[in-house]
N, C-alpha and C positions, 0 to 999 in steps of 0.2 A: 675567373677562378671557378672550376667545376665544384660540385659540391662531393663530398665524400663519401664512399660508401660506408655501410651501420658494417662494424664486426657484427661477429657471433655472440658475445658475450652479450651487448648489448640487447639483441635480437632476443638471448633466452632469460635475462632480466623483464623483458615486457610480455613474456607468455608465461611469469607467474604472475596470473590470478587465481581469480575466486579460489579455489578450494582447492588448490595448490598453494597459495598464501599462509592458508589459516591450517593448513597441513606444516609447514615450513614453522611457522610460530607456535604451534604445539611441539612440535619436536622439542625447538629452543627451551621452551617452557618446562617439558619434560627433562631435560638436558639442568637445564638450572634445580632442578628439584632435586632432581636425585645427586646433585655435585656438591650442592651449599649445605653444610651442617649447622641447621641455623640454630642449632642447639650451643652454637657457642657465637651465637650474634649478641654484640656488645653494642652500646650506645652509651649517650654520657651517662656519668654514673647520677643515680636517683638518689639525692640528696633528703629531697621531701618527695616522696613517695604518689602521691597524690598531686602534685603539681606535672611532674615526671610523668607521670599516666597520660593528665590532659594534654602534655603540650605532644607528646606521640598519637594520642587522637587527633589533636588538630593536625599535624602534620600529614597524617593518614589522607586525610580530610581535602587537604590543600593539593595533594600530588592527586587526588582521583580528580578533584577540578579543575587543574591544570590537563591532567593527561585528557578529558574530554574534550577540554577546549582545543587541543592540538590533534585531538581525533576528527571532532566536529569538520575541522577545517579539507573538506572537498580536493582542496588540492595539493595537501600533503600527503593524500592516498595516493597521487595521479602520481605527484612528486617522486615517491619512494615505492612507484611501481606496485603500489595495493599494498605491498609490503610493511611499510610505518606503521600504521593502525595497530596492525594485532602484534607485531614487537614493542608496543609502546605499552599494551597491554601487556604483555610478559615483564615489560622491567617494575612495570605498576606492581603487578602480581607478587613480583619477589620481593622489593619494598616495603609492600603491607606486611607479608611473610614477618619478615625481619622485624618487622615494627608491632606486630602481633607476640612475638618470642618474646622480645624485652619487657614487655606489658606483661605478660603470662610470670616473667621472670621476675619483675619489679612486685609483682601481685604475691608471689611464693617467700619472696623474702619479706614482705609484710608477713606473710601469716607466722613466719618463722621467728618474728623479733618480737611477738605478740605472746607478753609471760601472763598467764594465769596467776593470780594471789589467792585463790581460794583453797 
């Protein structure tokens, strides 16, 4: 059995690199920014206010060290054509995004439930 020849598609999957990659994953990046209103991102709703905070920091926390550990990784770059990295980094990007709103929004309805008796 001869071996096959690579299409085209193929072929121009492997001529994005370097600075065609990180061109390609700023688009997306740009693309998700301007599309998501993250002014109406929900998450569970903040019962105790302060517990609610921390477990979205820790969450934060946990996807940037996850997402390094799967950047780290040498041959998920090679894997996903250079590619993976900086898209991993855009989904990171809009997650904190998200997870920053809620916190900002959990933090305004504190201030907002807080009655002065003076």
């Amino acid at each position: 059995m001869a071996p096959r020849k690579v299409g085209r598609k193929r072929k121009a999957l492997q001529v994005a690199k370097g600075g065609e990659a990180k061109d390609l994953c700023s688009s997306v990046g740009a693309l998700a920014a301007g599309s998501i209103d993250f002014k109406e991102v929900a998450m569970l709703p903040a019962l105790d206010p302060t517990v609610a905070t921390g477990r979205a920091t820790e969450f934060k926390q946990q996807l940037q060290h996850l997402a390094n550990q799967v950047c780290s990784n040498e041959d998920f770059g090679l894997l996903t054509h250079t590619l993976g990295p900086g898209m991993v980094e855009v989904v990171v990007d809009v997650f904190k995004k998200c997870v920053d709103t809620h916190i900002a929004n959990i933090n305004n309805n504190k201030k907002k439930s807080v009655v002065c008796c003076c």
